[in-house]
C-alpha positions as CSV (number, residue, x, y, z in Angstrom):
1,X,-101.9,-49.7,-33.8
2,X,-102.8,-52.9,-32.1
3,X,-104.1,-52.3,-28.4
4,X,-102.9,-55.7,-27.6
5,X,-99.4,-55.0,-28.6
6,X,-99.4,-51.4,-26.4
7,X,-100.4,-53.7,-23.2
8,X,-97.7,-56.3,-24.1
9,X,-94.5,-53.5,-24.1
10,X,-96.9,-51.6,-21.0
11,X,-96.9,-55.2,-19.3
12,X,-93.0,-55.2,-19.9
13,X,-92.8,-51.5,-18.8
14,X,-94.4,-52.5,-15.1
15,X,-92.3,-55.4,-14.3
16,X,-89.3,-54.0,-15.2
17,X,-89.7,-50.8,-13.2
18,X,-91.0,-53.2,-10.2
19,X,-88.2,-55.5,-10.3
20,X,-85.1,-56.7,-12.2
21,X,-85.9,-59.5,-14.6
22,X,-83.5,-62.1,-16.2
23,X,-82.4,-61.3,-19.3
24,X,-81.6,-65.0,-20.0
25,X,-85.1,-65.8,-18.5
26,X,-86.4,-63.5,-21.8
27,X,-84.3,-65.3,-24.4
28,X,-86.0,-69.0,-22.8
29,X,-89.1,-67.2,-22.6
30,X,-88.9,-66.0,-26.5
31,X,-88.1,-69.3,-27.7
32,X,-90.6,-70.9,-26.2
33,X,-93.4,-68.4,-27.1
34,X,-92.1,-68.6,-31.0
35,X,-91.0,-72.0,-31.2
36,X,-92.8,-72.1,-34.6
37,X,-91.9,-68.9,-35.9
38,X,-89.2,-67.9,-38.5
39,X,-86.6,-66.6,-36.0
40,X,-83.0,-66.4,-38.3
41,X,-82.6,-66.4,-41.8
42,X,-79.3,-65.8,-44.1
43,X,-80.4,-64.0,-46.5
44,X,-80.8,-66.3,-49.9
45,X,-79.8,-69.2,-47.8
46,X,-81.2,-71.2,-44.7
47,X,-83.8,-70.6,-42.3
48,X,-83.8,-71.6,-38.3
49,X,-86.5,-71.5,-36.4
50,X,-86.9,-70.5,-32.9
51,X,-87.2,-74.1,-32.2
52,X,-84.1,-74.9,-34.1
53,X,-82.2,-71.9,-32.4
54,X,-83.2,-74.1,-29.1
55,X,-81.6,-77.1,-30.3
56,X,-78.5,-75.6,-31.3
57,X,-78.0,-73.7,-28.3
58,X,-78.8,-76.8,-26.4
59,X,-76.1,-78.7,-28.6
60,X,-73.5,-75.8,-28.0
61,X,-74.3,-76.1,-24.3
62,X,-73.5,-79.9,-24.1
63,X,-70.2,-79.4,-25.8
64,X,-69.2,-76.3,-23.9
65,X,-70.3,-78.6,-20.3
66,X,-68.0,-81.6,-21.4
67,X,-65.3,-79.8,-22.6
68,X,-64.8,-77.6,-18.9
69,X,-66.1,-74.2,-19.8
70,X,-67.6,-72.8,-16.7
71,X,-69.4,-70.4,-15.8
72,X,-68.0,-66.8,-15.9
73,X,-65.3,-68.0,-18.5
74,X,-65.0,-66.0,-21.7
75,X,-65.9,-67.2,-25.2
76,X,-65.1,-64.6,-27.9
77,X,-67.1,-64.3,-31.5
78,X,-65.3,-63.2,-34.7
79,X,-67.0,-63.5,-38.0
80,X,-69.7,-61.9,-40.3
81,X,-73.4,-62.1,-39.3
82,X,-74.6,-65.3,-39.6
83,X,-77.6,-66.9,-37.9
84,X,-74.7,-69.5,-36.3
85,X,-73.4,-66.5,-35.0
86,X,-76.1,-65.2,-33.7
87,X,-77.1,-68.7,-31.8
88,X,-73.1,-69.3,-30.8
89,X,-74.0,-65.4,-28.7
90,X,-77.1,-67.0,-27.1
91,X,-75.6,-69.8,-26.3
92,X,-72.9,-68.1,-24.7
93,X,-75.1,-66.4,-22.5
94,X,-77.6,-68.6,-21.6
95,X,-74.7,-71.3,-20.3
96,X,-73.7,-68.3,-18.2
97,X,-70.4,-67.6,-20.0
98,X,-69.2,-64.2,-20.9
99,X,-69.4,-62.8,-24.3
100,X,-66.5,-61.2,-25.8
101,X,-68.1,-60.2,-29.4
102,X,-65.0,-59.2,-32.0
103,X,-65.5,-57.0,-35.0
104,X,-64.8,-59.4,-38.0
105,X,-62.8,-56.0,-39.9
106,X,-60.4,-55.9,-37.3
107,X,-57.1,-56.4,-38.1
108,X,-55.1,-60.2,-37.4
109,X,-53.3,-58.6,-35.0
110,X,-56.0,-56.8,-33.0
111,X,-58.0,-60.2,-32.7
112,X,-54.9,-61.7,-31.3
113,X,-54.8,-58.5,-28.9
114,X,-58.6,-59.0,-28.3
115,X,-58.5,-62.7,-27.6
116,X,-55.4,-62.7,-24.9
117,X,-56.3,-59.0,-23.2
118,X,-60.1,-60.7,-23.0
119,X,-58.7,-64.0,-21.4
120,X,-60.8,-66.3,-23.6
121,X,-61.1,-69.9,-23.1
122,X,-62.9,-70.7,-26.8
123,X,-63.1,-68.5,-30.0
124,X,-66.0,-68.8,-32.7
125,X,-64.5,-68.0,-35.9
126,X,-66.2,-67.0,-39.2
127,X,-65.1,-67.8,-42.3
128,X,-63.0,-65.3,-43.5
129,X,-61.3,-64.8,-39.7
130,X,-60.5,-68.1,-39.8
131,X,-58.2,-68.1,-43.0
132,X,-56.2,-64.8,-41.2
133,X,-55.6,-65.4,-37.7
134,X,-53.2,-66.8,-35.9
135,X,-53.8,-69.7,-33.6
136,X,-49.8,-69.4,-32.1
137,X,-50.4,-66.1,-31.0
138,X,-53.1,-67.2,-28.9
139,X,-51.4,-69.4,-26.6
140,X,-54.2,-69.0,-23.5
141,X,-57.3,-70.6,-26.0
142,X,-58.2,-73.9,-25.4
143,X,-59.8,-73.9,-28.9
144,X,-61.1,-72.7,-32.6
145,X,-64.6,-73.5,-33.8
146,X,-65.3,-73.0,-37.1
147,X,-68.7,-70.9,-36.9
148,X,-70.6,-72.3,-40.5
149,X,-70.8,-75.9,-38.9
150,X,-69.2,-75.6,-35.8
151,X,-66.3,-78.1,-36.7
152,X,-63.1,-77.4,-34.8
153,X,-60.6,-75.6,-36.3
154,X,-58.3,-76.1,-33.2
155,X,-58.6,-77.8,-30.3
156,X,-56.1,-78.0,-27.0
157,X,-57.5,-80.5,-24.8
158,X,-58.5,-84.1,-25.1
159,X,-62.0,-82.9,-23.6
160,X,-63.3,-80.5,-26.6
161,X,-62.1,-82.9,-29.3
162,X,-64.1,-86.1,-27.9
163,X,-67.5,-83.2,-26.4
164,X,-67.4,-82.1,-30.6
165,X,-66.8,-85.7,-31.6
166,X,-69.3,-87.5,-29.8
167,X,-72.1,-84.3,-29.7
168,X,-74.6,-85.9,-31.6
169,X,-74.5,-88.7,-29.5
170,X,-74.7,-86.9,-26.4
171,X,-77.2,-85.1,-27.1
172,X,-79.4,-88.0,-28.1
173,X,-78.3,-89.4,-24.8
174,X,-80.0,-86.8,-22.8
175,X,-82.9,-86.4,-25.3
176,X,-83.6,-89.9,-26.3
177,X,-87.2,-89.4,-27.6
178,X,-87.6,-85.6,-28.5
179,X,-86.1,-82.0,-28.0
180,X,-89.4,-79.5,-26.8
181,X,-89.8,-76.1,-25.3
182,X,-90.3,-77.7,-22.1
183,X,-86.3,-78.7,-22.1
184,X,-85.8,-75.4,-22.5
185,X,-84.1,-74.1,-19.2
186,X,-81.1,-71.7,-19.4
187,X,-78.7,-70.3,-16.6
188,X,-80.4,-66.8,-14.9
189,X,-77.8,-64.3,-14.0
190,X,-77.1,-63.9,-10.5
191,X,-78.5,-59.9,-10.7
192,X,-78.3,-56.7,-13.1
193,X,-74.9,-55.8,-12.4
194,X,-73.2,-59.1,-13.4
195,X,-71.0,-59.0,-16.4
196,X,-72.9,-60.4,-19.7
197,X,-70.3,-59.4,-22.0
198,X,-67.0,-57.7,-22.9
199,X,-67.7,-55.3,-26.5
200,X,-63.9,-54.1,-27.8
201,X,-64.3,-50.2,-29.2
202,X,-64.0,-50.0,-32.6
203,X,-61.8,-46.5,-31.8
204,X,-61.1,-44.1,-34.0
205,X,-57.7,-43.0,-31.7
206,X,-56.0,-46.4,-31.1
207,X,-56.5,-49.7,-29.2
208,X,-59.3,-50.7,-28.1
209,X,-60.6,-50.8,-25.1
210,X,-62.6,-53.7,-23.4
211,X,-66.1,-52.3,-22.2
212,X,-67.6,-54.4,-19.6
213,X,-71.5,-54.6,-19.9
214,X,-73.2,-56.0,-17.1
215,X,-77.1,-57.8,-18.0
216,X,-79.1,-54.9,-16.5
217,X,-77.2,-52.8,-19.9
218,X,-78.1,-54.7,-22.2
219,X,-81.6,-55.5,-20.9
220,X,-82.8,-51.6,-20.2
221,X,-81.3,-51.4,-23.6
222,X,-84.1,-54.2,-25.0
223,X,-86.6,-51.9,-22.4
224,X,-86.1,-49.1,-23.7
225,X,-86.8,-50.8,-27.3
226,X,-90.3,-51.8,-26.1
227,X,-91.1,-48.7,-24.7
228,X,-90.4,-46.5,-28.0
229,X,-91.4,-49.3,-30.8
230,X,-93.3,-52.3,-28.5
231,X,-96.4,-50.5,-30.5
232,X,-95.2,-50.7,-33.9
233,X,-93.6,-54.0,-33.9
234,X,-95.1,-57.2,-33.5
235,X,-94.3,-61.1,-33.7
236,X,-93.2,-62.0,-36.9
237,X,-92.5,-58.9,-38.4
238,X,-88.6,-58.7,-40.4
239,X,-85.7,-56.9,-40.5
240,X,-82.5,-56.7,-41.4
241,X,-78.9,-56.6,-40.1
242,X,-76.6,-54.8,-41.7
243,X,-74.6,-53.4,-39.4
244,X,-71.9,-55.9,-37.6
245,X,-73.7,-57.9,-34.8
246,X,-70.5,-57.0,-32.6
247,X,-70.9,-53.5,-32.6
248,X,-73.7,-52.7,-29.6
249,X,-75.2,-50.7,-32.0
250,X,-76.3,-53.4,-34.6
251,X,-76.4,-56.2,-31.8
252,X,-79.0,-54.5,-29.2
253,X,-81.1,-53.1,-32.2
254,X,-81.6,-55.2,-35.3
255,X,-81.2,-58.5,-33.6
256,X,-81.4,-58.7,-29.2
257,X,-84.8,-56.4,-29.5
258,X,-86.1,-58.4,-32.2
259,X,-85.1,-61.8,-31.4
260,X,-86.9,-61.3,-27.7
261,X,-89.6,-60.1,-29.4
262,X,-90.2,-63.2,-31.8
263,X,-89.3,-60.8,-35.0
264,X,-87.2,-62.5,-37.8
265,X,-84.1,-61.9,-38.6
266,X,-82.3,-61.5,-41.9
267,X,-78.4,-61.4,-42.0
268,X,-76.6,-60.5,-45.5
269,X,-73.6,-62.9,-44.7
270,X,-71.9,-60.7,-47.3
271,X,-70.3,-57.4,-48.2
272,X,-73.5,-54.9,-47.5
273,X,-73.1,-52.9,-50.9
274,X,-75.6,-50.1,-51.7
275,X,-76.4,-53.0,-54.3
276,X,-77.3,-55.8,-52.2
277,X,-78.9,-53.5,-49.3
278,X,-81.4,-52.1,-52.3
279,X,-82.3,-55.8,-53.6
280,X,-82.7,-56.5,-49.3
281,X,-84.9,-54.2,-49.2
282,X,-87.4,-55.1,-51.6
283,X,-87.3,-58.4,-51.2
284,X,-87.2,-58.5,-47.0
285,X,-89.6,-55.6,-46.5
286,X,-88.2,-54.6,-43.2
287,X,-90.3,-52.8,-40.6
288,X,-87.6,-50.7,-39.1
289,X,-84.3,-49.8,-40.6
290,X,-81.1,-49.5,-38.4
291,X,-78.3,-48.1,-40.5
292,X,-75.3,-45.4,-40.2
293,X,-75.1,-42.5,-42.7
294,X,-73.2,-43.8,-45.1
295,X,-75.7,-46.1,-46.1
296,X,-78.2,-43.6,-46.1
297,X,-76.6,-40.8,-47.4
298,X,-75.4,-43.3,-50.6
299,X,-78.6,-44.2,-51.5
300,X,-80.0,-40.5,-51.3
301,X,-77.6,-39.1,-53.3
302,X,-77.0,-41.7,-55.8
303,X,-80.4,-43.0,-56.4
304,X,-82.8,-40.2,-55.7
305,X,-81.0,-36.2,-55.8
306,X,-80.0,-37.1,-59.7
307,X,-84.4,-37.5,-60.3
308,X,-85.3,-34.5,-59.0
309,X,-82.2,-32.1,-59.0
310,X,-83.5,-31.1,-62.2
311,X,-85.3,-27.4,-63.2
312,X,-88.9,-29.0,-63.6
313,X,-88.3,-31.1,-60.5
314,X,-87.5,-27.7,-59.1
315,X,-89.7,-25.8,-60.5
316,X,-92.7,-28.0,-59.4
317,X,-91.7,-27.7,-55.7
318,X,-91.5,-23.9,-55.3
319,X,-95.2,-23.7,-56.9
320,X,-97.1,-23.9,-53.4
321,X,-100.3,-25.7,-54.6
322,X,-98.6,-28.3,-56.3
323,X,-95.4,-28.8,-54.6
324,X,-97.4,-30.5,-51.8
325,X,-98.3,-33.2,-54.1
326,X,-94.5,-33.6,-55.5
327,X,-93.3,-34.1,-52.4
328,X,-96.0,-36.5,-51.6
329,X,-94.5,-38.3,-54.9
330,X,-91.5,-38.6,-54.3
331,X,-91.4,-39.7,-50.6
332,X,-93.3,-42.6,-51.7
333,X,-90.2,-43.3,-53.9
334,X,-88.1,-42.9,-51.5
335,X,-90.3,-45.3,-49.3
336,X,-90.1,-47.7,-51.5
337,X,-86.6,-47.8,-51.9
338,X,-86.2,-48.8,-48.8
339,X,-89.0,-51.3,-48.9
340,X,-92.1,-49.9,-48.5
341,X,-93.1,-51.4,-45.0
342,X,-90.8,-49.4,-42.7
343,X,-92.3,-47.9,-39.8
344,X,-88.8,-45.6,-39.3
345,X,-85.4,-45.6,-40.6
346,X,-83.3,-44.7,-37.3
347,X,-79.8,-43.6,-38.3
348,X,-76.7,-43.4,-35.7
349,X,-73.2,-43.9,-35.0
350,X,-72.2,-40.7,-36.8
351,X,-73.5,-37.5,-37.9
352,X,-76.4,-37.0,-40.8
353,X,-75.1,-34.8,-43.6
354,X,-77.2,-31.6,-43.3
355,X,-78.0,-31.6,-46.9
356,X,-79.6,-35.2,-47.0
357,X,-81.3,-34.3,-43.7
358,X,-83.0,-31.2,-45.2
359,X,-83.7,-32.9,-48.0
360,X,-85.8,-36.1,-45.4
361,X,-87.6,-33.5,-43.7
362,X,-88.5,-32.0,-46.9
363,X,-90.5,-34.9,-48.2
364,X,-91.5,-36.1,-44.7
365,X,-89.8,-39.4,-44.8
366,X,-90.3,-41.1,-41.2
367,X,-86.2,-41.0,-40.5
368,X,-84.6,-40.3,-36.7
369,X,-81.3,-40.1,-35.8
370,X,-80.2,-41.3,-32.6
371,X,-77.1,-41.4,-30.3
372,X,-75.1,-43.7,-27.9
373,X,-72.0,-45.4,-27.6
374,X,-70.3,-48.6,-26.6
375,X,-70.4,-47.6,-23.0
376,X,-73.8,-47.2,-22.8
377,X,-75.1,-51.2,-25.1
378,X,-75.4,-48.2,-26.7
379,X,-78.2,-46.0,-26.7
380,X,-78.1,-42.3,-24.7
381,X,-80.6,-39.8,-26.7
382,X,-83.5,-41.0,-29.4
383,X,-86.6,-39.5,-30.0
384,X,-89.7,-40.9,-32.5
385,X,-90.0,-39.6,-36.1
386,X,-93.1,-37.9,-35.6
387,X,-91.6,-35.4,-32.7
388,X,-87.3,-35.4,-33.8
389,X,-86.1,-32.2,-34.1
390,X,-84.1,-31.6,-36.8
391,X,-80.8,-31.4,-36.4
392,X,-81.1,-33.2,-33.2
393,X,-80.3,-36.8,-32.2
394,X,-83.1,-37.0,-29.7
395,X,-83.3,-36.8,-26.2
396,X,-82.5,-38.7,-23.5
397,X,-83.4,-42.0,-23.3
398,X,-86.0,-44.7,-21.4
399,X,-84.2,-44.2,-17.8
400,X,-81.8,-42.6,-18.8
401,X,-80.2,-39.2,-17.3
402,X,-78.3,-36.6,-20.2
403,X,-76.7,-33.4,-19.5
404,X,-74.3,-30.8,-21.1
405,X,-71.5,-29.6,-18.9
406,X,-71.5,-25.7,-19.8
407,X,-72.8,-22.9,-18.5
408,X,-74.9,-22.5,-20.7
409,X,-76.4,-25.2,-22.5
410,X,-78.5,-24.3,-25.2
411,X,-76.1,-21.8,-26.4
412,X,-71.9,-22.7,-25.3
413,X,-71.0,-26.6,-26.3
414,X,-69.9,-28.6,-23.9
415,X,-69.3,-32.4,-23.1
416,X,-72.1,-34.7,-22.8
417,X,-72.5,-37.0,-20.6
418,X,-75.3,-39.2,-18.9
419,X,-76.6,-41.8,-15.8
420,X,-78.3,-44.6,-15.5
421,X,-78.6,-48.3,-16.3
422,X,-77.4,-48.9,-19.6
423,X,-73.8,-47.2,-18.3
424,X,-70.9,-50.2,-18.2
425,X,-69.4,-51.5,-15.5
426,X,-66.2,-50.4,-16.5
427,X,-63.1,-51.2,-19.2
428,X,-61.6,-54.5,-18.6
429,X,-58.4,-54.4,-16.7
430,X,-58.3,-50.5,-17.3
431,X,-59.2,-48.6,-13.5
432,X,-57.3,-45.6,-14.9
433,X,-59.3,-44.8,-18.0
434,X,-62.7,-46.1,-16.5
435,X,-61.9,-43.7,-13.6
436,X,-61.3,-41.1,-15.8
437,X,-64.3,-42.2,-18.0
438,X,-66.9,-42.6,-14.9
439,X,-67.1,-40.2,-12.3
440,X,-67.6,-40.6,-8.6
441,X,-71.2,-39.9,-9.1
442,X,-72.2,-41.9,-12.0
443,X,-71.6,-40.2,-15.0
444,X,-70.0,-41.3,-18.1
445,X,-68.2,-38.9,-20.0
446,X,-68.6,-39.3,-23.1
447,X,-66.0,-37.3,-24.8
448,X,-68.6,-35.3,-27.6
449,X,-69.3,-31.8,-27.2
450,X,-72.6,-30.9,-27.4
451,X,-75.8,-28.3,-26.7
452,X,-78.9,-29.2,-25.3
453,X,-81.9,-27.1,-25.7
454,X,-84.6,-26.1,-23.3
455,X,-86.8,-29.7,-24.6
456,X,-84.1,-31.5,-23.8
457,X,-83.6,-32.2,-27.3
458,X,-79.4,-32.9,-27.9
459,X,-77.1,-31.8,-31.0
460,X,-73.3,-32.7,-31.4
461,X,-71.0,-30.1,-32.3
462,X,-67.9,-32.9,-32.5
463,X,-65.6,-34.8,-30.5
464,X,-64.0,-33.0,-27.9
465,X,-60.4,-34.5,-28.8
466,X,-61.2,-33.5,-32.9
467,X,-61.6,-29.6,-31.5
468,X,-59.3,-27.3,-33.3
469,X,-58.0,-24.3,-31.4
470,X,-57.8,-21.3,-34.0
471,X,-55.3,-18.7,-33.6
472,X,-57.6,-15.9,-31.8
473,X,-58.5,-19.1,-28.9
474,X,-62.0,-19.6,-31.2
475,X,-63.1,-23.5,-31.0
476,X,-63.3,-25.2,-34.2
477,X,-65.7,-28.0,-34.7
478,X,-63.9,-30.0,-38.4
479,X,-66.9,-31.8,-38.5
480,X,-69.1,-28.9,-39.0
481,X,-67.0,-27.8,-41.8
482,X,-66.8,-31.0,-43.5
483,X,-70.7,-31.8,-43.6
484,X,-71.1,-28.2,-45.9
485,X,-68.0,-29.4,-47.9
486,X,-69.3,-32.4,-48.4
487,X,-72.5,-31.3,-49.7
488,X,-70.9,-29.5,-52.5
489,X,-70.0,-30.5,-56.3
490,X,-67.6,-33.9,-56.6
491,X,-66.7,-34.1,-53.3
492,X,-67.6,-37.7,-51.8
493,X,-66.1,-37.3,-47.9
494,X,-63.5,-35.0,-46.8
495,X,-61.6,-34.3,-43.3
496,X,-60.6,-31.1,-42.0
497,X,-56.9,-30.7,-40.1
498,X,-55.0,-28.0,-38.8
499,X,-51.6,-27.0,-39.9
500,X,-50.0,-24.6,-37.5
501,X,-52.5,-21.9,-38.1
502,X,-54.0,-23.1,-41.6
503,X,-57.0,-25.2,-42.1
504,X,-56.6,-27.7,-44.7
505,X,-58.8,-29.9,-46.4
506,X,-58.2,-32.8,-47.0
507,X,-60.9,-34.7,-49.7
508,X,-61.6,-37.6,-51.9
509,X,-63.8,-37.0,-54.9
510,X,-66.7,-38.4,-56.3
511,X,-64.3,-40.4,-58.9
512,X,-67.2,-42.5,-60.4
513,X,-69.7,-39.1,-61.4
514,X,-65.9,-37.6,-62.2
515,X,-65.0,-40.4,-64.8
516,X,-69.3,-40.6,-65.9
517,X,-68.8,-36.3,-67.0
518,X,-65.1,-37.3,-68.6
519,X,-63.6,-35.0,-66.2
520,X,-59.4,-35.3,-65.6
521,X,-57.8,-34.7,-62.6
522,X,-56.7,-31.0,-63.0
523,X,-60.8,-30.7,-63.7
524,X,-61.5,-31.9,-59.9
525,X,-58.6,-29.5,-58.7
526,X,-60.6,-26.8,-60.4
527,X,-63.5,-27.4,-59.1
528,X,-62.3,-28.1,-55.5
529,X,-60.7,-24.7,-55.7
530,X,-64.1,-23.8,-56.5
531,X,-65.7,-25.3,-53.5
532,X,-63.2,-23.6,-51.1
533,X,-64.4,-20.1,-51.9
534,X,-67.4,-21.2,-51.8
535,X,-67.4,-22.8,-48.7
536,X,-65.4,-20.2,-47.2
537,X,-68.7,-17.6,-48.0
538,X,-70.6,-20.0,-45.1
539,X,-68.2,-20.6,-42.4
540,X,-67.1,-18.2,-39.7
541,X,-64.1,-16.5,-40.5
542,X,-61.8,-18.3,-38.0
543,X,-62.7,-22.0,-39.9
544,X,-62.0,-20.8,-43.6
545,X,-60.4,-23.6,-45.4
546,X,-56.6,-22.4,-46.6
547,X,-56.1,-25.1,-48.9
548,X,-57.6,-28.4,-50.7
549,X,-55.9,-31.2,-51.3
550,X,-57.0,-34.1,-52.8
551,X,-57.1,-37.4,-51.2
552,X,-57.5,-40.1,-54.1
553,X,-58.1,-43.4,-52.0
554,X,-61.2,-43.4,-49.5
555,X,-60.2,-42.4,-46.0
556,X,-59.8,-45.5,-43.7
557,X,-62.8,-46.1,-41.6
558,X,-64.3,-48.0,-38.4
559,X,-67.0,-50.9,-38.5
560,X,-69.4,-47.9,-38.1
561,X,-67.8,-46.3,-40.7
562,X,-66.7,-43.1,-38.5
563,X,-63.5,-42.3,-40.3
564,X,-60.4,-42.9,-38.3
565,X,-59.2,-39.3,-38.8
566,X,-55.9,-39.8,-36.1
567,X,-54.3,-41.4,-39.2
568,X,-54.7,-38.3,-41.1
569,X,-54.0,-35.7,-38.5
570,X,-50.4,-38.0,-37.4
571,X,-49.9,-37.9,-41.2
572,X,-49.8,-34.0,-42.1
573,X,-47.8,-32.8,-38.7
């Protein structure tokens, strides 16, 4: 570890605790520390520097100033991760606007929603967006910019069309001999609590609602970043984004830490198929991994548990002296896999299949799994590889407060929830739901049921609104169930409802190993009948599954790939 890299995230430790610093003043300060580095790059495509980044932002700025955005107006983001989305967000911020980030795999009708309920002024639109939406139905914006060039797609007022047309000239206007770091000057927020941006739930139970994040969220979020990996990273280093820059997940940690931190970026501007994230990988050699448990859990059992699940394989690792070195082996395969430079692979927004988990600890791959949510720009518990306990998702974070509300804590779930300053403002034009989301001292409720033990270290039993109530008053947490089933023969993901008093099943098989052994369909009802009795030798006797059925599309999911079970529950009552 490099000592001078400790007293660079200990230097940003002290001042933060002394006094609130701009968050704006850290993007200028970034830029202008890096304005040679590789900041952004889309992956097999172009390259911005930091210096670039600055002259796009400062471009974005002028047009924004002479077409009568102020400050405190709204400019919403819809698109895949690009690096011109990525400087379109910066420049929001740094002109003292207010970010309103949209998830690209929301529906046309939802953007609308978005875009009116958010009051935006001006909407970046990617690519794909562009060709769906609806510019009628979004009577309030003043314009459309087209984020690969930052054309106009629409615009309402004399103002925008001539500020787009005439940019270039402007701009050389105001810098007639050069553009340096010493133009570099961006708006400072007025103080932590003042609103940076507006993030939309993805939601697994309905319409979104509009979480307010004020700067002192988003920047504890970035603190907190230095305090756990300000050691391990450095200038220069790379990674990834997968994950959609307008979830908080994906935003704060695979592109605001590293940006501020004069890392470089890589965005896959595409579809991120097991396919393309393997080939990433290898080529990028990432020094942290962000990544949900899909992606994980696809390229553990499709890649690796078909090597080893064999008897030698087997054999090998029960025989004490040598099973040391197997393991050895293949965690270096694994490693590699995933690039071969990665410090950690921290995996959130949903719950690690048991199995796979095992299976990590087994080998000693350097995995985590963490927790948060929107509310919170998003992190509530982590913990470091080397001291995770299993099972867990960490413990509370940098300045952060986490409790369970039960009785008994380590032993009776109950609902977490947790202080401090990464905890939102509010929802946006909601009091009811952020009064019955914040309590009068500070807490935010987060809705999952949970035990904490006596380390502090956190594990989620399920959502509090997916709890089934079996017929002797027993709790029933689905998602326990369905991480066993889904570690059994053919089955590739699989929700658990409730029928009156049955448990049902409902799952979608692993058709691609199905059609690679020649198996028909009355094969996988056989073997799913198979799995029910054997899954009901595991579970308490109160969450026995009555019946399978078999689900042949995959179950609809959110941008973090949670799957939206409501639409399945509605469906079978």
């Amino acid at each position: 570890m490099c000592n001078q890299h400790i007293t660079f995230a200990q230097k940003f430790e002290d001042c933060a605790m002394e006094q609130y610093q701009s968050f704006n003043e850290l993007i200028e300060k970034s830029i202008i520390e890096n304005w040679d580095r590789d900041a952004l790059t889309d992956y097999k495509g172009k390259t911005l520097q930091y210096h670039d980044v600055a002259r796009k932002i400062e471009k974005l700025h002028i047009m924004f100033e002479n077409s009568g955005v102020k400050k405190g107006d709204k400019i919403a983001l819809c698109g895949r991760n690009s690096s011109n989305w990525a400087v379109a967000f910066l420049a929001t911020l740094t002109y003292g606007a207010i970010a309103v980030p949209i998830l690209h795999e929301f529906t046309p009708d939802q953007i609308h929603n978005i875009v009116n309920h958010s009051d935006a002024k001006l909407l970046f639109a990617g690519d794909v967006v562009s060709t769906v939406i609806d510019a009628t139905k979004m009577p309030a914006l003043e314009g459309i910019i087209y984020i690969p060039d930052y054309s106009l797609l629409v615009s309402r007022t004399d103002k925008l069309t001539y500020a787009r047309e005439h940019l270039n000239e402007m701009f050389g206007q105001k810098y007639p001999k050069y553009f340096r770091a010493e133009h570099v000057h961006y708006y400072k927020e007025q103080g932590p609590d003042e609103l940076a941006m507006i993030n939309y739930t993805s939601g697994t139970t309905g319409f979104s609602k509009g979480v307010m994040l004020p700067y002192r969220a988003i920047k504890n979020n970035f603190d907190f970043a230095i305090h756990v990996l300000g050691h391990i990273i450095k200038p220069g280093d790379h990674v990834i984004s997968i994950l959609p820059m307008a979830h908080m997940y994906g935003m704060s940690f695979e592109f605001i830490f590293e940006f501020l931190y004069g890392c470089h970026v890589f965005y896959l501007t595409r579809v991120p198929s097991p396919a393309i994230i393997a080939q990433a990988f290898a080529d990028v050699k990432p020094r942290i991994i962000i990544a949900v448990p899909l992606i994980i859990e696809k390229i553990i059992r499709k890649k690796v548990f078909p090597k080893i699940q064999n008897n030698r394989v087997r054999l090998l690792l029960n025989m004490p002296v040598i099973s040391k070195k197997v393991k050895e082996k293949i965690c270096e395969q694994v490693y590699q896999a995933f690039g071969g430079n990665v410090y950690e692979v921290i995996i959130g927004g949903a719950a690690l299949n048991q199995e796979v988990e095992a299976f990590l600890r087994l080998i000693n791959f350097p995995y985590t799994v963490g927790y948060g949510a929107t509310e919170c720009a998003p992190i509530i518990t982590y913990r470091d590889w080397q001291t995770f306990a299993q099972g867990s998702c960490g413990q509370a974070a940098y300045r952060q407060e986490v409790k369970v509300l039960s009785p008994d804590p380590a032993n009776v779930p109950g609902e977490i929830v947790t202080k401090g300053p990464n905890v939102m403002l509010g929802y946006y034009k909601n009091e009811e739901a952020t009064e019955q989301t914040i309590d009068k001292d500070g807490w935010y409720h987060t809705g999952d049921l949970g035990l904490m033990d006596d380390d502090g270290n956190v594990f989620i039993k399920g959502r509090s609104k997916n709890m089934l109530l079996g017929s002797n008053g027993q709790n029933i947490y689905p998602e326990e169930i369905e991480d066993k089933l889904n570690s059994l023969p053919m089955v590739m993901e699989s929700v658990v409802i409730q029928e009156g008093e049955k448990l049902v099943a409902l799952v979608h098989p692993d058709y691609d190993e199905a059609k690679a052994l020649g198996m028909t369909n009355t094969d996988l009802v056989s073997i799913m009948e198979q799995n029910r009795l054997q899954l009901n030798e595991i579970v308490p006797h109160y969450s026995k599954i009555t019946e399978m059925r078999i689900h042949e599309e995959e179950f609809a999911k959110t941008p973090k790939k949670s799957i939206k079970r409501f639409l399945y529950q509605s469906k079978m009552q």
